[in-house]
C-alpha positions in Angstrom: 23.6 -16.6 -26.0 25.5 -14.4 -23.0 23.7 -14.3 -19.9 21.8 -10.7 -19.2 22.7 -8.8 -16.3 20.4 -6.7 -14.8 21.2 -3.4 -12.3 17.9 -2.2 -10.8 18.0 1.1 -8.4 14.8 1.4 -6.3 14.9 4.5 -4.3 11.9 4.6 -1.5 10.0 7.6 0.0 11.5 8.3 3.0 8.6 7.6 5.2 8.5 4.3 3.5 12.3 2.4 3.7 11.2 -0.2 6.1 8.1 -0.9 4.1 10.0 -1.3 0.9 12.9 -3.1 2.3 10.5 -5.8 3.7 9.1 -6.3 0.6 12.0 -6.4 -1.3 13.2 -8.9 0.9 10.3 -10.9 0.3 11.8 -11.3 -3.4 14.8 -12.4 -3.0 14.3 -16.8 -2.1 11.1 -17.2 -4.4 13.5 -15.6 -6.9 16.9 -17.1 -6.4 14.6 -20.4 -7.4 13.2 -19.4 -10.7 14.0 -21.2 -14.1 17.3 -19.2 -15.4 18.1 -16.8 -11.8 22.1 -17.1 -11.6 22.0 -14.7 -8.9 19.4 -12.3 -7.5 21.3 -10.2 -4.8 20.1 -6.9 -3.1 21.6 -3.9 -1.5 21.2 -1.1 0.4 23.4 1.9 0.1 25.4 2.3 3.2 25.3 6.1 3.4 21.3 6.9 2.2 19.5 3.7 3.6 16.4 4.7 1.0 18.2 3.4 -2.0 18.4 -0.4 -2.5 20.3 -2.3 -5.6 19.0 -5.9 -7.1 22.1 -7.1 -9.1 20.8 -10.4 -11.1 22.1 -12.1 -14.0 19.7 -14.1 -15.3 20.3 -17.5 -18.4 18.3 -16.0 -21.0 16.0 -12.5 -21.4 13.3 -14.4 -22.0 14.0 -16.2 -18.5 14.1 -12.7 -17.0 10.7 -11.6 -18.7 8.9 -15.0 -17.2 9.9 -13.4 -13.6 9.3 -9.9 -14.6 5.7 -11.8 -15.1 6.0 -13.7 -11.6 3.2 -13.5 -9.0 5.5 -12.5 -6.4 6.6 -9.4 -8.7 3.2 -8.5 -9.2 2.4 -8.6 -5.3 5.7 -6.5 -4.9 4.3 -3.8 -7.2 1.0 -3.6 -5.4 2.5 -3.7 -1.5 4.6 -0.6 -2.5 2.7 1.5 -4.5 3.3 5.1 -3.9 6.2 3.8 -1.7 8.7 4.0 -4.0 10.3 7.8 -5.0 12.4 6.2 -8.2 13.1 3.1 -10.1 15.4 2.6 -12.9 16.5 -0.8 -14.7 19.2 -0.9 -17.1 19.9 -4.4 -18.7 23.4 -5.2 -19.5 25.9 -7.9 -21.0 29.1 -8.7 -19.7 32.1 -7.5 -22.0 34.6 -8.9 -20.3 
């Protein structure tokens, strides 16, 4: 089975970018050590500092669901609520 990549855009309320990039933040180590995290790397965009970029690939979807599952995911959701202006996940496969 190919490993699945995953592109997640989070776009934060303006009022609320330091907010959600702490949080955010807060993901990234407890993630990088989960069963079947290749990498687990945010961004932010240089030019609107409200949009932020997780690029992950990940062993197996059914890894990917176990984290999508996580405690730490689940405290992320709460921390931000109403923080965040847009989210949007695609998952992907390498064709190359």
């Amino acid at each position: 089975m190919s490993t699945l990549t995953i592109v997640a855009n989070i776009k934060a309320n303006p009022d609320k970018i330091d907010l959600v990039k702490t949080e955010l933040l807060k993901l990234v180590e407890v993630t990088r050590a989960e069963e079947g995290c290749i990498n687990y790397d945010l961004h932010q965009d240089n030019e609107n500092p409200a949009h932020f970029v997780f690029y992950e690939n990940w062993a197996s979807r059914e890894l990917w669901q176990t984290h999508m599952n996580a405690p730490h995911l689940s405290a992320y959701m709460a921390a931000t609520d109403g923080a965040v202006e847009a989210f949007t996940l695609n998952e992907m496969t390498s064709i190359r």
